[in-house]
N, C-alpha and C positions, 0 to 999 in steps of 0.2 A: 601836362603829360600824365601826372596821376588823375587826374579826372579823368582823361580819356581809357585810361586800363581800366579806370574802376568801375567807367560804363562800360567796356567790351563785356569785363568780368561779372556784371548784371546782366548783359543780354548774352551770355552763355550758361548762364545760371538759368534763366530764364529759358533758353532754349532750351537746355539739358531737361528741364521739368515737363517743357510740353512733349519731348520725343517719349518720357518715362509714361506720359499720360497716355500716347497712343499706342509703348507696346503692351501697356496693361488693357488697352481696349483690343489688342491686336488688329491694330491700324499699322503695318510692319513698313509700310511701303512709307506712310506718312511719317513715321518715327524714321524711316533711312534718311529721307530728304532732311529732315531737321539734325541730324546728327550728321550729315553730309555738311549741311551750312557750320557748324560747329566747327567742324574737323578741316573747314576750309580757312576761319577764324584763329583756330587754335589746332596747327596737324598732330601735335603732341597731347591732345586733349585724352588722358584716360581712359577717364568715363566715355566719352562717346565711339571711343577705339574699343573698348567692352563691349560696348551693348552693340554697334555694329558687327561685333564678332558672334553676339548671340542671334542677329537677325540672319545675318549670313549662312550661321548653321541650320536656323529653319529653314533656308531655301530651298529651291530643286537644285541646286550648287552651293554644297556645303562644303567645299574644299575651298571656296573664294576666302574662308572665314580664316584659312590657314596662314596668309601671307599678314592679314590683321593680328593674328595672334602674334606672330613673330616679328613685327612692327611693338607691339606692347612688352614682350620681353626683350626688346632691343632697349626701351626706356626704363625696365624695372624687371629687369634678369631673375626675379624675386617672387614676381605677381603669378601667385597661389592657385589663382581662378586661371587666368591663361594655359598654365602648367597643364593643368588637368583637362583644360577644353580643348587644349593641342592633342592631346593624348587621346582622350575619347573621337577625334575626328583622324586621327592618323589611325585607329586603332579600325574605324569605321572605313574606312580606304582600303584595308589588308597590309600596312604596312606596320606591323604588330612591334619591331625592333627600335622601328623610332618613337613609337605610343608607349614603349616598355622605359626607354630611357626617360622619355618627358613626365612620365611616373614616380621612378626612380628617382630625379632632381627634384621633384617637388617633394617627394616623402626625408629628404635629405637638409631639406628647410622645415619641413614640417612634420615631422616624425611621427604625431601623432592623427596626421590630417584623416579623418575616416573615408571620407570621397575617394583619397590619393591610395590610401588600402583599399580600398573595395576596387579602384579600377585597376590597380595594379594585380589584384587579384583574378580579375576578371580578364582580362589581359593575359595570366600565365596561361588561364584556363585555356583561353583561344587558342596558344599554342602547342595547347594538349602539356604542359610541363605542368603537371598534374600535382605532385610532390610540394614543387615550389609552391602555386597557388596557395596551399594551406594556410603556409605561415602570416603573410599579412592578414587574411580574411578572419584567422582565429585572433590575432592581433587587435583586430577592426571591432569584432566579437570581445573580445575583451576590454574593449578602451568604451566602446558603446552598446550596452549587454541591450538595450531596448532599443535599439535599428534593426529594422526588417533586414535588409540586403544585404549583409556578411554572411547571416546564417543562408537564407535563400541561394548565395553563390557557393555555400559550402556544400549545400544539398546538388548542387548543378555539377561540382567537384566530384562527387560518390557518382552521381548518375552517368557520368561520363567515364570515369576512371574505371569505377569495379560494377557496371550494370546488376549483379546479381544482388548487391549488397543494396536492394532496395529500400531495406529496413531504416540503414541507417542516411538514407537519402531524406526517406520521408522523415526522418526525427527531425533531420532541418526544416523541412522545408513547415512542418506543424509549427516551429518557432517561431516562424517567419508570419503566417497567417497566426497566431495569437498574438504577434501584436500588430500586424496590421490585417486586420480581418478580410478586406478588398484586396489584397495583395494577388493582383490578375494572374501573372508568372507561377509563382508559388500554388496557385490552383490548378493551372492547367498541368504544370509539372508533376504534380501529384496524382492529377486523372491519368497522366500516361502513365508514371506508375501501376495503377491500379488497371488499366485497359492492358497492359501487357501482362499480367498476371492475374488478369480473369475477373477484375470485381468490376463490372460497367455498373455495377448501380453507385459504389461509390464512387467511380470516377463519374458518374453524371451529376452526382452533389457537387461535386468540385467546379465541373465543366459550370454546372447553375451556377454557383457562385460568382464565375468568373462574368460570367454572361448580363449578372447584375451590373456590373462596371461597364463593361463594352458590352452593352445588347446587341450591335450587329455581328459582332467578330467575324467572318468567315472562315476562321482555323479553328475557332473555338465551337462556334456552331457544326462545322465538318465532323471533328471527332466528337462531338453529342450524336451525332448523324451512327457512326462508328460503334456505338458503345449501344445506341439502340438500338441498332440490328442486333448485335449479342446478345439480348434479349426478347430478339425475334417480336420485339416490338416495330416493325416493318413500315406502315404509314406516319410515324412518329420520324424516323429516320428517314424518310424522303421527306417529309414538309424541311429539315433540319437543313439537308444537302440542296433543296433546292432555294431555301433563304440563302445560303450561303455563298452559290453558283457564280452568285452578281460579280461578287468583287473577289471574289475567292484568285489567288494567282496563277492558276492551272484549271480552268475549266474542264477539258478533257477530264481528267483526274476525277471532280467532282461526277460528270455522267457516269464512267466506269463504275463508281461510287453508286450509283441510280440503278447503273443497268445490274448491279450485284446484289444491289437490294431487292430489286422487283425479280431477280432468277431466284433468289433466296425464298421467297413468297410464294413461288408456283409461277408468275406471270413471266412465262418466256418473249412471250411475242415485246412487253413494254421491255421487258430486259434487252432483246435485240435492237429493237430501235435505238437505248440508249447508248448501248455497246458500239452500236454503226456511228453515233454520232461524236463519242471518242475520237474512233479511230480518223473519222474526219475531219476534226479539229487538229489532231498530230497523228501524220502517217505511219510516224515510226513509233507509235505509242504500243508496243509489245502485248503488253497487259488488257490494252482496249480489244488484240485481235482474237488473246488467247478466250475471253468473256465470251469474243463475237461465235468464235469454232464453237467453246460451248453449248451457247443455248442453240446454236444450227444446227451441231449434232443430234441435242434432246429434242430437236423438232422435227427429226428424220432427213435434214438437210446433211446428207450425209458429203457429196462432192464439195460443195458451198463449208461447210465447215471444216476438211481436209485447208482447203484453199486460205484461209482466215488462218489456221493456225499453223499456215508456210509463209504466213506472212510474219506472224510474228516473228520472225528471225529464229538469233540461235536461243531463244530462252529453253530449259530442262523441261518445262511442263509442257509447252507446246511441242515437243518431240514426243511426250509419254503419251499425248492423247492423240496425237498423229498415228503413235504406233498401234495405240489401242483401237483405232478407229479401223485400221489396217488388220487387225485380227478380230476385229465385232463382223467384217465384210469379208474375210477372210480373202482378204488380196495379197495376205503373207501368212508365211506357217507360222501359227505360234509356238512351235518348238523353238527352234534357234532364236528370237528372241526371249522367250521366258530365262533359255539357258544362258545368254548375257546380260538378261537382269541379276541371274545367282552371281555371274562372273563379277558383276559393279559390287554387289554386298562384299565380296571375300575379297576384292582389292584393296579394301580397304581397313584389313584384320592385320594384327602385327604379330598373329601366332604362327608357329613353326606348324604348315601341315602339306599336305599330297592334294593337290586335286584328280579325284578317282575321274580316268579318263574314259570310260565304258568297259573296259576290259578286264576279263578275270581275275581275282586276287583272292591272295591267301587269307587275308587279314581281316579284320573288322568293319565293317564300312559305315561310317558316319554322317547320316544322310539329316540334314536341317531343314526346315520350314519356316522359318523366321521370314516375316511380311509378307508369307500367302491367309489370303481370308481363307475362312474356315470350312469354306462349302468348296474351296477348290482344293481344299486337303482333302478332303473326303473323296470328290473326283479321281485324284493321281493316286490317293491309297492303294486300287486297283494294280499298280505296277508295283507292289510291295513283295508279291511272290517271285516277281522278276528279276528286282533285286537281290532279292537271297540267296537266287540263283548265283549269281554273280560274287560274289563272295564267301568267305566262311562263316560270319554274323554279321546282322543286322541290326543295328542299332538307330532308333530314329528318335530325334530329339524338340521337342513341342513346347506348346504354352502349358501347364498342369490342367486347366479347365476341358484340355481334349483325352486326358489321358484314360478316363473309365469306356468313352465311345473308340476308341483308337484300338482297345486293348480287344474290342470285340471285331476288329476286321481281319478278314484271311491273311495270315502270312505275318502278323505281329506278335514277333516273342518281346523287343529288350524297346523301353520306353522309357526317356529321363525327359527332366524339364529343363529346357533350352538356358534358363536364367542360372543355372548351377551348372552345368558342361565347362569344363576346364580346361581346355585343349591340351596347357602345359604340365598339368597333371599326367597326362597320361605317357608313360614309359615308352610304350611299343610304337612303332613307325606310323602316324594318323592320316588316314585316307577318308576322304570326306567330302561330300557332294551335298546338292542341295534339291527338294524335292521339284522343282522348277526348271530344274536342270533333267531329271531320267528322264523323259519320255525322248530328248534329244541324241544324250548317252545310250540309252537304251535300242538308237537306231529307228525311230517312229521318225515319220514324215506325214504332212499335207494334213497335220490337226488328229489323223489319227490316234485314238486310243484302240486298245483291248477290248474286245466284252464279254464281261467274264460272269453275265447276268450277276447274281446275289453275290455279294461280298462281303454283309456285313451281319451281324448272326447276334441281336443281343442277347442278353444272359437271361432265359429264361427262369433260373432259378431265383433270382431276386424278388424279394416281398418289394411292388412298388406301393404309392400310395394313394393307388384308386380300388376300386371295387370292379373285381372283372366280371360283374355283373353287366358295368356298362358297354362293354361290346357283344355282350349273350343276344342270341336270337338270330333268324334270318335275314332282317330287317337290314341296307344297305349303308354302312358306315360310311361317312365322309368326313375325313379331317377338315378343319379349314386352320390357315397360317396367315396371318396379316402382317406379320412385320417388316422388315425395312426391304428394300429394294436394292436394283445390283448397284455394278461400280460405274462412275458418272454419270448417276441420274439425278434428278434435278431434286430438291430437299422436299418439297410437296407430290412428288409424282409416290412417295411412299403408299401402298396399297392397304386401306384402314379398313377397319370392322367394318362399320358403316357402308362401305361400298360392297359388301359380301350379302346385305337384307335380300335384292332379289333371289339367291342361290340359297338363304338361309329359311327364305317363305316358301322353297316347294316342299310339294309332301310326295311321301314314300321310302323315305331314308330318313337316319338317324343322324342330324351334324354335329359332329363334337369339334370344339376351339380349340386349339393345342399352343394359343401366342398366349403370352400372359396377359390381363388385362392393365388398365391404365388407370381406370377413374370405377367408384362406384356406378356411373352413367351407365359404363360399357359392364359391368356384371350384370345389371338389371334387364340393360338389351340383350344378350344373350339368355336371361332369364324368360323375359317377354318371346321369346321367336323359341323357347324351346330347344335351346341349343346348348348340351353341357359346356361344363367350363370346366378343362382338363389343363391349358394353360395354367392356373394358379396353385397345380399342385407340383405340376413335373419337377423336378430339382434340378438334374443336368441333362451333359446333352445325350448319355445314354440312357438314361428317364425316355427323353424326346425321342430317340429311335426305338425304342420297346414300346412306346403309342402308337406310333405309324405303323409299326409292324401289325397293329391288333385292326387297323385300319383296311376298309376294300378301296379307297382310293383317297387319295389330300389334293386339296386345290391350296396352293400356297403362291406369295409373293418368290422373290429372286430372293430367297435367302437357306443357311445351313437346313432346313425341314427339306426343300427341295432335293439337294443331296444326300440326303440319309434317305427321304422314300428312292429316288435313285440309286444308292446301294442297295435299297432293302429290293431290288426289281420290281417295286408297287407300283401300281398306275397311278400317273398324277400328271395334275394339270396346272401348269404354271404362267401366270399373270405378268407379263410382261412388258414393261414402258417402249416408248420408242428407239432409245438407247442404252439395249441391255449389252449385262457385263458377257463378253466376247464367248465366254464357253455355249451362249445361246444363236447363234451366229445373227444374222440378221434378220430374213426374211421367212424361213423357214418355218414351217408349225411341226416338228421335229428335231428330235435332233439323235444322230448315233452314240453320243456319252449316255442316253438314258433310254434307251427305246420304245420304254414304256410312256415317256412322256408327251404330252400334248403340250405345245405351248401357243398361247395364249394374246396378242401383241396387241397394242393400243394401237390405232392409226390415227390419231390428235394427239400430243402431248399434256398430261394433266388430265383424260379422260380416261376412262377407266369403261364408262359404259360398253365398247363394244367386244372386248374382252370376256365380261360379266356376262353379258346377254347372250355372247356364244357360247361360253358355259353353259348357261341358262337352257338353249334347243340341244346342246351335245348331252346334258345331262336327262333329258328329258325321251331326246329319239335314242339314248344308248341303252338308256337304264331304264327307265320309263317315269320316270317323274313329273311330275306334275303342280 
């Protein structure tokens, strides 16, 4: 009888060895079968009830591992390892109360166990009991000051609990990679840090890092993808998104990724195919339809992109460009919506005030422009006498960088800067509208404005600082304005120096720059074509309307130059993409807000030439240029 135990107990010894040999080859299947035979010889066999529980949790069925585990603490209510591999597998399942307690019992035998802290740690985290988490992790962190993973779950604790307290997120998680330098988690954790708060170059050190470990990653190569575009590093972040695409878990996701990169670039047309290919992968992917309306609209597919982003559902921003898209074609008045744009900002102010409902008052009237761009203040400025009308003062409240040009338009006495306005400060009864709102109040319909030609009168008296030598003579002055373009235009359809050379090589006028330059490159060009460079001295923006004023006509992009030579009533011609911001309407080479002006309009999106070149015969059969 003892010889036969003592042989079973050699060929279980001996089996147990060959199963160990094949899961360190990761032969799993081979090592089951061997530990099967074991466990058929011996059912109470340990070791082979262990290691079957760790083959099991590598499976595609790692809950089969559960009933094993609980077969092993049935024989050793005590076994340290089970405790914790119950817990990390019940924890993995979503049932976080039983992974909590099987935590709980094993730090209960083992108080100091570090695995039994860290998951029990990691565990609070899961269910957000934030507080808790602390103490074992700091614990874990104390019992073992050179283990990566307490401090790394304590960084995960901050990032989760109090997001702003990025600082002391990343102290851990820096703990964590000094001493395990590969530490994958701890890198990527730290790029998202840094990609939410603006640093892609260090989050792409980290992302590399990580990528040393896992070269393919597909979440880690995504957000390199992410962080490159931020640095408008553009074909870097498509090679990134599209290694990634393969095995990435949202396909969709990564194209929109594609189609946002290549709209970012200028390349609408690759951007829409990618965009179409989203949304084809998941119908209901919102964000695929709201890209797709995008780049349709900037391509003048004006029906086609309405249609895309009614598909998006109810997302916010597919309704703003719906609407917008409805006041650039003007198939709605932009009054009454502008005026329930004011209406969404003050719904959501918790100070005691009046909304001035168009009607006469005795009082003050407190009129804001807080989130109108700055050329469409200059626009409604125009109804400032209207206003006055309408009450016993006026008072209108800005950014301070408008306040020198503001102070020279018709009908402005009282000027504060919006970021000091007190509302509960003030004593007397506060009646208060927003400038987005008058033309509504004021009783305008169908887009109508006033015209009240000249409105805006800069201060002649001011020493500027140029030489008014440069506008002396008979000789035809022409401003030019290159900078940024209107509201949802595509990032490259921006209208640059470089494309103003033909209008800058004819002769018989005098062209002066009024944008600032960028590079030494662009002073020398303007040097070489003979074109002053008044941009690099102007200081503000009423600097910039007392140049226009000195000006017989400005060809500018969709930007504030446009609206000040429009208040100034100076002729000017303005350069227009396929989807300009609504005050230009759509089709029109006119418009009644400027009447002086000519506009200009791209028919390709990202080309500029035919705009240019029509300048080019207008300037030439108006003025005679050559």
């Amino acid at each position: 009888m003892d010889d036969f135990k003592k042989e079973r107990d050699e060929a279980l010894e001996e089996a147990l060895a060959i199963g160990l040999t094949h899961r360190k080859n990761g032969r799993l299947k081979e090592a089951a079968a061997v530990y099967s035979q074991v466990l058929g010889l011996d059912p109470n066999n340990l070791e082979a009830l262990e290691a079957m529980g760790e083959i099991a949790s590598a499976s595609d069925t790692p809950h089969a591992a559960l009933p094993i585990y609980a077969k092993i603490l049935h024989l050793d209510p005590e076994n340290i390892s089970a405790l914790n591999n119950r817990g990390i597998h019940l924890m993995s399942m979503g049932d976080a109360e039983a992974s909590e307690f099987s935590f709980r019992k094993l730090l209960k035998i083992a108080p100091t166990d570090i695995d039994g802290l860290n998951n029990l740690g990691t565990n609070l985290l899961q269910q957000k009991r934030y507080d808790e988490a602390v103490e074992p992790l700091n614990k874990a962190i104390q019992l073992a000051p050179d283990s990566p993973q307490a401090y790394y779950n304590r960084g995960v604790v901050i990032m989760q609990a109090t997001p702003d307290d990025y600082k002391g997120a990343l102290k851990f998680f820096d703990e964590a990679i000094k001493i395990e330098p590969n530490y994958t988690n701890a890198h990527v954790n730290t790029a998202s840090i840094y990609t939410k708060n603006g640093s892609p170059r260090r989050a792409i050190w980290h992302l590399d890092r990580a990528l040393l470990v896992n070269p393919g990653d597909p979440v880690i190569l995504f957000n390199k993808g992410l962080n490159l575009r931020a640095l408008k590093r553009y074909s870097e972040a498509v090679d990134c998104f599209k290694t990634a695409r393969s095995s990435f878990p949202e396909p969709h996701v990564v194209d929109y990724e594609l189609g946002e990169t290549n709209y970012q670039s200028g390349d609408l047309k690759t951007a829409t195919a990618f965009f179409l290919m989203s949304v084809s992968e998941r119908m209901s992917f919102s964000q695929g339809f709201i890209g797709l309306g995008k780049t349709l609209a900037e391509s003048g597919q004006i029906a086609k992109a309405k249609e895309a982003f009614e598909r998006a559902g109810s997302e916010d921003e597919a309704h703003q460009r719906l609407r917008m898209l409805d006041l650039v074609t003007r198939d709605k008045d932009p009054w009454p919506f502008l005026k329930g744009t004011f209406e969404e900002i003050f719904s959501t102010s918790s100070s005691s005030f009046i909304k001035w409902d168009g009607s006469r008052i005795s009082e003050r009237l407190y009129v804001h422009t807080a989130g109108i761009p700055e050329g469409e203040i200059i626009l409604l400025s125009r109804l400032i006498p209207l206003l006055s009308d309408m009450c016993s003062e006026l008072q209108i409240l800005m950014k301070n960088s408008m306040f020198t040009l503001m102070q020279q338009i018709d009908g402005v006495t009282i000027i504060s800067d919006e970021k000091d306005f007190s509302p509960d400060a003030i004593s007397d009864r506060l009646v208060t509208s927003h400038l987005y709102a008058a033309p509504a109040l004021l009783g305008l319909q169908s887009g109508i404005l006033p015209s009240p030609g000249r409105y805006l009168n800069p201060n002649s008296e001011i020493e500027r600082g140029w030489d008014d030598d440069l506008f002396a003579g008979n000789e035809l002055k022409i401003g030019l304005s290159w900078s940024a373009t209107g509201f949802l235009t595509g990032p490259q359809q921006e209208l640059k120096l470089e494309e103003f050379e033909p209008i800058m090589s004819l002769q018989g006028a005098k062209f002066i720059g009024i944008s600032p330059t960028d590079t030494t490159t662009q002073k020398n060009h303007l040097t070489d074509l003979n074109v002053e460079n008044l941009g690099d001295i102007i200081t503000d923006f009423e600097d910039l309307a007392a140049a226009i004023d000195k000006l017989d006509i400005l060809i500018t992009a969709d930007n504030i130059s446009a609206h000040i030579a429009g208040a100034l009533n100076k002729p000017l011609i303005v350069m227009l993409p396929l989807l300009p911001n609504w005050i230009w309407g759509y089709k029109s080479s006119t418009t009644s807000y400027y009447p002086n002006a000519t506009l200009m309009r791209q028919a390709i999106e990202n080309n500029w030439d035919r705009p240019i070149q029509t300048t080019v015969r207008l300037l030439s059969e108006k003025y005679g240029l050559n």
